[in-house]
N, C-alpha and C positions, 0 to 999 in steps of 0.2 A: 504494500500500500504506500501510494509516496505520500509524500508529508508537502504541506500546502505551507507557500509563506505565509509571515506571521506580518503583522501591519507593520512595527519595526523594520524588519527586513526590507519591507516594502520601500519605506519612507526612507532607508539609507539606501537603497539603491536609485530613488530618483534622486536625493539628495546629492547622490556622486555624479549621474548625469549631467543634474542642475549647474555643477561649479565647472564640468568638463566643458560645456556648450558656452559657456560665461570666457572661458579661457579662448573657446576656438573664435569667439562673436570677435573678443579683442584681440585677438592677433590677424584676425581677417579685415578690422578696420585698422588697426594699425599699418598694413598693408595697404590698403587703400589710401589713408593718410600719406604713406610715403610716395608711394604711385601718382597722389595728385602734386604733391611737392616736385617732382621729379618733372611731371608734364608742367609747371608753373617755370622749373630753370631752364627748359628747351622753349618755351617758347620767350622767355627773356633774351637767349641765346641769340631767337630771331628777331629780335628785335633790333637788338645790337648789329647782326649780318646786315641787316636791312639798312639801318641808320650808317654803318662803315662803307655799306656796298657806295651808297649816294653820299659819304664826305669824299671818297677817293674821287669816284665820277665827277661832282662839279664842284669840286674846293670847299665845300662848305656844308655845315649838318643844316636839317630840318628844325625849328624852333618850337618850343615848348607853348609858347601863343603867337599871335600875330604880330609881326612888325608893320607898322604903319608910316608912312611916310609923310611929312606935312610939306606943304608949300614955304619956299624960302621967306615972301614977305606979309603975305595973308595968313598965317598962320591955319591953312583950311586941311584938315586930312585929307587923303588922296587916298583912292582905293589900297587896301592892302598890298603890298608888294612882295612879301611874302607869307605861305600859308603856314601853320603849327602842322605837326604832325599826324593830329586830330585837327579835322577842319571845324570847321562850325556850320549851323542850317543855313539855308539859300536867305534868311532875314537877318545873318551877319550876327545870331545868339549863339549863345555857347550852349552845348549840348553834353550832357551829365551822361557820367559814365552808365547809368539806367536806362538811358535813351529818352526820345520826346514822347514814343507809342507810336508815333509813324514811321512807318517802314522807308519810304522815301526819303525822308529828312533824314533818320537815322544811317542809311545806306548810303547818303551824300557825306554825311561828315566823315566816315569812314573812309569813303573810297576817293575823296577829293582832300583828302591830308596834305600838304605841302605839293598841291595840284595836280596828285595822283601817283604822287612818286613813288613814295612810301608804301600805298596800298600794291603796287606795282613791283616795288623792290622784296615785299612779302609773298608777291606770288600767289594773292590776293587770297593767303589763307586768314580766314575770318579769327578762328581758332586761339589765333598767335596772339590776338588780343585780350585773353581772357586765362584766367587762373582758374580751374577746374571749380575749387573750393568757393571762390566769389562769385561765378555764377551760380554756381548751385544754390547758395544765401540769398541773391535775386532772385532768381528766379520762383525761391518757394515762397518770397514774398511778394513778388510783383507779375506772376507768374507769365515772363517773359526773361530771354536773355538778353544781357547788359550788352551796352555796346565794346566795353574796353574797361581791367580794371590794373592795369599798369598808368605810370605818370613820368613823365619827360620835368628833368629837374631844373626849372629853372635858372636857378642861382649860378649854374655853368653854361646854359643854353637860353640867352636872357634873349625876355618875349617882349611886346607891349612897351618896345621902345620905338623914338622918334628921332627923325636926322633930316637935316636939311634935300630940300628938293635937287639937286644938284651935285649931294654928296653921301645920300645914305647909302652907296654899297660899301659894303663890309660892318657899316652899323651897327650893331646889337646882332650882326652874324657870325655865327659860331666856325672860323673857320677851321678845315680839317686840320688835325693833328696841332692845334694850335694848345690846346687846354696844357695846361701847365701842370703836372703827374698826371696824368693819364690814369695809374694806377688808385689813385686816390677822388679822380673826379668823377660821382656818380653817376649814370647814365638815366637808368630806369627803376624805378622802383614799383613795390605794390601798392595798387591801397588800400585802405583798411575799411574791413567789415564792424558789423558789433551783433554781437557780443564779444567774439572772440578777440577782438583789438582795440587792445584801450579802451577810450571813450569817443572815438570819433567816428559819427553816424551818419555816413553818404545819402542816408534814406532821409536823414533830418535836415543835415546841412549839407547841401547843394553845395557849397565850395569844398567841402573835403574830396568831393567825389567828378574832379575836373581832371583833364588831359596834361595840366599842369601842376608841377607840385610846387607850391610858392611858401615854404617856411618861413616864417618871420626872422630874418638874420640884419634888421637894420634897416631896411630897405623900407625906405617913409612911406611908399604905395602898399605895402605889405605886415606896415605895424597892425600886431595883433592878428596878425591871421595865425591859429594852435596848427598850421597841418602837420600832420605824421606819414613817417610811411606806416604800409598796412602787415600786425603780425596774426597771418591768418594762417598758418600752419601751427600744429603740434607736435612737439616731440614724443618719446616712449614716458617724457615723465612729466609730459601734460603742460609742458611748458611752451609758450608761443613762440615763432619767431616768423620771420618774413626775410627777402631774399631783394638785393639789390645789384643790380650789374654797371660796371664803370665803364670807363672809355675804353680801357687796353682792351675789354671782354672777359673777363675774372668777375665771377658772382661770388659775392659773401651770403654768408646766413648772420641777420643781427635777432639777438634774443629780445625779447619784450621783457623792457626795464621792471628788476620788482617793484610793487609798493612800496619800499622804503627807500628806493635812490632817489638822489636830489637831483640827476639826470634822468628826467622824466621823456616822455614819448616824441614831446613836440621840440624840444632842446636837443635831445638827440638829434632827429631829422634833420636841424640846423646847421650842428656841427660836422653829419656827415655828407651832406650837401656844397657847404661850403670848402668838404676836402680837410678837413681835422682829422688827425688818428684819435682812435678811438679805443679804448680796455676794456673788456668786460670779464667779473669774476661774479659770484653768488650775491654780492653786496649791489653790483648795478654799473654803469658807465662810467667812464671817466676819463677826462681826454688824458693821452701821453705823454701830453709836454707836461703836466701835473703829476709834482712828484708823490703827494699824498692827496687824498680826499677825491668827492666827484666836484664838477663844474657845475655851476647853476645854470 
């Protein structure tokens, strides 16, 4: 006669299932975690090939916004003369990394970036523009995919400058190979979701979530803007971090500052924007020319 289990028996055997299926859940999104981190630095990659392919070709990178040109003695702007890398809609607005909701509009600013170059020099994979992780946060809120959530840095690739009618080329243009360390001059970064990054919410604030990343580093058109880059990845020990690529083509991984450093999210982004080394240990940031403590 066999012998039937007893409830015990029973309850420890799903018990062991329970903690085995708990192990395999996390190590299959751990995977996937990594898989999308990995699909986020090939297409920074391209980003970079794309941006290099067109400094070498005509002397000079794609800008992070418009440069406009004014009239030497009426002061009047003159159509754009050069486009960002992300263009804007056919009504001359800037268009958020979430899109307008129309497809036209959205598909213009995309594929008419520095007058098609760009979209051109990518080989017009759509793809390249987006980190796995951040549309998929769009998408299950806005249920639609984002247009772009990578951001051209500024502060090396300066936008939304003005030059005389007569002599703005070279102006606020980034020429190739010009950037002074290469290795240190940021190119691309991500940007940031929420919850998983910081506090800065694309969904709320429209400027977190632009083509440009404009950190407040002094810059009087730019006092008081907090941007950050974006730490929408995890590691195995649940720690953020996010991925930025320079000029030479070298991606870093920067961790998200803990709550107790005095090098916070949107300071940081400043100083590694403007090409500052930078330290990180358990305590948080801190530039390297600083022999003790973080920087404010």
């Amino acid at each position: 006669m066999k012998k039937a289990f007893t409830l015990i028996e029973m309850l420890i055997v799903v018990g062991i299932i329970a903690v085995l299926m708990s192990i395999v859940l996390v190590n299959i999104r751990g995977a996937t975690d990594s898989a999308n981190a990995t699909k986020c630095m090939n297409n920074m990659r391209n980003l970079f090939v794309a941006m290099d392919a067109i400094g070498m070709d005509s002397g000079s990178y794609p800008l992070a916004g418009p440069c406009i040109r004014k009239a030497a003695l009426e002061g009047k702007a003159i159509k754009n003369t050069y486009e960002p890398w992300v263009s804007r809609d056919h009504s001359e607005k800037m268009v958020p990394c979430y899109g307008t909701g129309n497809d036209d509009e959205d598909r213009y600013a995309i594929t008419n970036g520095s007058g098609g170059v760009f979209w051109k020099a990518l080989a017009g994979n759509k793809s390249a523009y987006n980190c796995p992780m951040f549309a998929k946060y769009h998408f299950d809120r806005r249920k639609r995919m984002p247009l772009f959530s990578y951001a051209l840095n500024a502060v090396k690739f300066q936008s939304d400058v003005t030059a005389m009618a007569d002599s703005f080329v070279g102006v606020g243009i980034v020429v190739y190979n010009s950037l002074e360390r290469a290795d240190r001059a940021v190119m691309f970064a991500e940007l940031p979701i929420y919850p998983q990054s910081c506090k800065y919410d694309p969904l709320a604030r429209p400027e977190t979530c632009d083509a440009t990343l404009k950190p407040d580093v002094g810059n009087p058109k730019w006092k008081g803007s907090k941007e950050a880059i974006g730490f929408v990845h995890q590691d195995k020990r649940k720690r953020y971090y996010g991925h930025v690529v320079f000029v030479d083509g070298h991606i870093e991984k920067f961790m998200q500052p803990p709550a107790s450093s005095s090098l916070k999210e949107d300071k940081l982004t400043a100083h590694i924007c403007s090409g500052d080394d930078v330290a990180y240990d358990e305590r948080g940031y801190r530039l390297v020319a600083n022999a003790v403590g973080d920087e404010d």
